[in-house]
VOPAVEX-428442 format. One record per residue: residue in three letters; x, y, z of N, C-alpha, C, O, CB in turn. Coordinates in steps of 0.05 Angstrom, whole numbers, m for minus. Atoms other than C-alpha are relative to their C-alpha. Glycine has a CB too. Layout:
<site "ala" <X Y Z> <X Y Z> <X Y Z> <X Y Z> <X Y Z>>
...
END
This chain:
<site "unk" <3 1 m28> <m768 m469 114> <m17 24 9> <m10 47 5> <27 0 14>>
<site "unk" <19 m21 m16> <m826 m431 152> <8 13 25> <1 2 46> <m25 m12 8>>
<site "unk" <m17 m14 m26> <m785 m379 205> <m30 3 12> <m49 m10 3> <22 35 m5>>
<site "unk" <10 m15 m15> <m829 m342 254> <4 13 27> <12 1 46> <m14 m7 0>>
<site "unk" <m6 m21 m19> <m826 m281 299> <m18 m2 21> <m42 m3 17> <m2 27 m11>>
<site "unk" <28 5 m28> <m863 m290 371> <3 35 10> <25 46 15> <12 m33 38>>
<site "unk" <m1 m23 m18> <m885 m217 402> <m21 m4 23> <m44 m13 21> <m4 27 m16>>
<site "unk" <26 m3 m16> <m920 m208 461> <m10 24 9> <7 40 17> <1 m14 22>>
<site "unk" <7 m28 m9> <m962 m149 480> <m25 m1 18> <m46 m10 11> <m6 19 m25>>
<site "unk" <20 m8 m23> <m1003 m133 541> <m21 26 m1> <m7 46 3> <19 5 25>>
<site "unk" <17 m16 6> <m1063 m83 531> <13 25 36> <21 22 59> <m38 m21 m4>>
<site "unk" <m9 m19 m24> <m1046 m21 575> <m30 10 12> <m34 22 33> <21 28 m11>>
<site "unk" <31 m9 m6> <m1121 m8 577> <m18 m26 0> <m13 m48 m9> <m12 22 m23>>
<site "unk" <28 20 3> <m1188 m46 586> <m5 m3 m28> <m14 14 m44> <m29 13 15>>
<site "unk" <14 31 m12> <m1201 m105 565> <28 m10 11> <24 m32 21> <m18 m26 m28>>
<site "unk" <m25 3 m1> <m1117 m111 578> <2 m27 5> <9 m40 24> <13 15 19>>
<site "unk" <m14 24 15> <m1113 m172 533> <33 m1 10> <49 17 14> <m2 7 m38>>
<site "unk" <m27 10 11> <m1049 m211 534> <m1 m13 m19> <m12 m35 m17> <16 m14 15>>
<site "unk" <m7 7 34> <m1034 m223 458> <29 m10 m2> <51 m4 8> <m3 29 m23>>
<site "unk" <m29 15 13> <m985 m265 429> <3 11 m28> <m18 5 m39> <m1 m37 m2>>
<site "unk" <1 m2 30> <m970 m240 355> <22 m23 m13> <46 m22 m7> <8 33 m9>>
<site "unk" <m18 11 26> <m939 m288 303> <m5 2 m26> <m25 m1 m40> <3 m25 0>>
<site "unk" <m8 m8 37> <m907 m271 238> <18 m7 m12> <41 3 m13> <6 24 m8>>
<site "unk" <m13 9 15> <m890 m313 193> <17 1 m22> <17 23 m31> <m7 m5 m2>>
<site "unk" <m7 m25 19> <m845 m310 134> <m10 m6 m23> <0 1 m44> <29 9 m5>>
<site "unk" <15 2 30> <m895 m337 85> <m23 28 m2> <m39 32 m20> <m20 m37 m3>>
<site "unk" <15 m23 m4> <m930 m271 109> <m23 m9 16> <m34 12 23> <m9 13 m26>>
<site "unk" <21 9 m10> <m986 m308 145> <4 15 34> <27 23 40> <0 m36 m4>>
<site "unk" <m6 m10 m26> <m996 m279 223> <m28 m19 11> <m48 m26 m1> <2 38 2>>
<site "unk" <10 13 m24> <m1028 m314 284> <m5 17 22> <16 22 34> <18 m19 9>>
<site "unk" <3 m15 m21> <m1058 m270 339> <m15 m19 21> <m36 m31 17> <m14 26 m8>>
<site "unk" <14 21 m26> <m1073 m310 409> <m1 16 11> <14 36 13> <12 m24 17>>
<site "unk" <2 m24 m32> <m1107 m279 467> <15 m22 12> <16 m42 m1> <m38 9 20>>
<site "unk" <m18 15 m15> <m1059 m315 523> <m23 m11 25> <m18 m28 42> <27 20 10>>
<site "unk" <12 3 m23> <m1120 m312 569> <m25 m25 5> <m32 m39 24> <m9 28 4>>
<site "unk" <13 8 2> <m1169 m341 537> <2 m20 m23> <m16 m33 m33> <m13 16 2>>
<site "unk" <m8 25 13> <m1126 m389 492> <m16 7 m32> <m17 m8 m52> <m13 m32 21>>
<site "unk" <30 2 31> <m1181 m362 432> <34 22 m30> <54 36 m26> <m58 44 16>>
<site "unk" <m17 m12 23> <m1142 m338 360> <m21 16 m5> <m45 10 m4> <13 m18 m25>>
<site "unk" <23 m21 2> <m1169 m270 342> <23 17 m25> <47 21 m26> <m13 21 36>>
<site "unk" <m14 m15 27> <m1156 m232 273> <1 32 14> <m5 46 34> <m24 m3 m37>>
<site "unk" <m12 m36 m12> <m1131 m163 270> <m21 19 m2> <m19 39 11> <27 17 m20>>
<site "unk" <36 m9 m9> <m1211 m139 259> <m1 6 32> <m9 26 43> <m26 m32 m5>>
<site "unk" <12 m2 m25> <m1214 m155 327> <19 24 22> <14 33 44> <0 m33 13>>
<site "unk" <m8 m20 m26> <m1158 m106 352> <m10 23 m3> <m29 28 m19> <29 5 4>>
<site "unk" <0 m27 m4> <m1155 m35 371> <6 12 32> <8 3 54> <m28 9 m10>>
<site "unk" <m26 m17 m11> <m1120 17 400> <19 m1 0> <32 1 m21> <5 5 16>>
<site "unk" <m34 9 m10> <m1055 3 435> <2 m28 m19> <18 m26 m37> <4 m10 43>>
<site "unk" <m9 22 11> <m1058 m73 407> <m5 7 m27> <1 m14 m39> <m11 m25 10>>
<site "unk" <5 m6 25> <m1077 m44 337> <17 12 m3> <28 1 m22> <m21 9 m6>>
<site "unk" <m19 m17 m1> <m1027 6 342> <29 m21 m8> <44 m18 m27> <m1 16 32>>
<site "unk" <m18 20 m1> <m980 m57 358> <7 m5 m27> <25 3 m42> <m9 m23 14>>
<site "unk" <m4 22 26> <m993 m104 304> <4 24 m28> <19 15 m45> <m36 m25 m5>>
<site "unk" <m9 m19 27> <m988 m41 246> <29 2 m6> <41 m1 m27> <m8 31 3>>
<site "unk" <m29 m8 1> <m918 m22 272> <14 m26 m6> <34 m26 m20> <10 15 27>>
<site "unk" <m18 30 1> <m896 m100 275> <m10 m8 m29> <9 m13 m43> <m9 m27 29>>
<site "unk" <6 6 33> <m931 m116 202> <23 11 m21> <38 m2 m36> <m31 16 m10>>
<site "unk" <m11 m17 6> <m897 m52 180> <33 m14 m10> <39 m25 m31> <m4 19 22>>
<site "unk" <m22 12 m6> <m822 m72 205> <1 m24 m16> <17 m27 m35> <3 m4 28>>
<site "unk" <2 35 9> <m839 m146 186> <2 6 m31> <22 m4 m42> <m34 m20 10>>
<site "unk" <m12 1 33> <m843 m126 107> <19 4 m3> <36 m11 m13> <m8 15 m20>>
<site "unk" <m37 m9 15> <m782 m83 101> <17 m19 11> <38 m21 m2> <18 36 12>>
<site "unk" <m23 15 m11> <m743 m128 136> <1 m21 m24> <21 m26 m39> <m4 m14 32>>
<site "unk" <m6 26 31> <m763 m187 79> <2 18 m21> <8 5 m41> <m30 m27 m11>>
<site "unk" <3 m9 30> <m768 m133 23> <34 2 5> <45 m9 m14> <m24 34 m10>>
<site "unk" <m20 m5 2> <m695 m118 43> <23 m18 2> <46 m12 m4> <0 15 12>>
<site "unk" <m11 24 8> <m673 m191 50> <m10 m9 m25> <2 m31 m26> <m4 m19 20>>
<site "unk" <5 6 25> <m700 m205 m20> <13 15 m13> <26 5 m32> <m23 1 m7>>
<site "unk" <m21 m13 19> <m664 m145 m46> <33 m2 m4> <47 1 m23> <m4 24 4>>
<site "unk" <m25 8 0> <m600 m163 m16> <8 m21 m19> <26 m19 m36> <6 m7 23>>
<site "unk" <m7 19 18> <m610 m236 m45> <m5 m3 m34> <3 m19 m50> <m9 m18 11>>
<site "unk" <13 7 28> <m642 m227 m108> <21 27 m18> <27 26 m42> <m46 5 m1>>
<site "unk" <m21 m22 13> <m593 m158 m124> <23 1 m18> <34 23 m23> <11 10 17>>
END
């Protein structure tokens, strides 16, 4: 079964994208601008929404490296 995590993040600065992030748990991720309906890879962020998606990637492994260790332990 394919879970996934919905975040949303609003740009605090110009161009102040609204981004959707999804993260899957086959590891795959989905970035939507909300405005312009267009999917945009993580190339395309920076700053604040770059900032975002690192810390949420980040989180997002340990959380499965530490449900794999529980189950596989």
């Amino acid at each position: 079964m394919r879970s996934c995590e919905h975040y949303r993040f609003i740009e605090r600065h110009r161009p102040w994208r609204d981004l959707t992030f999804k993260f899957y748990s086959d590891g795959a991720l989905t970035i939507i601008d909300n405005t312009s309906d267009t999917v945009l890879s993580p190339k395309d962020l920076k700053g604040d929404s770059l900032d975002f998606y690192v810390r949420k990637r980040i989180a997002f492994i340990k959380n499965d490296l530490a449900r794999k260790r529980a189950l596989y332990a």
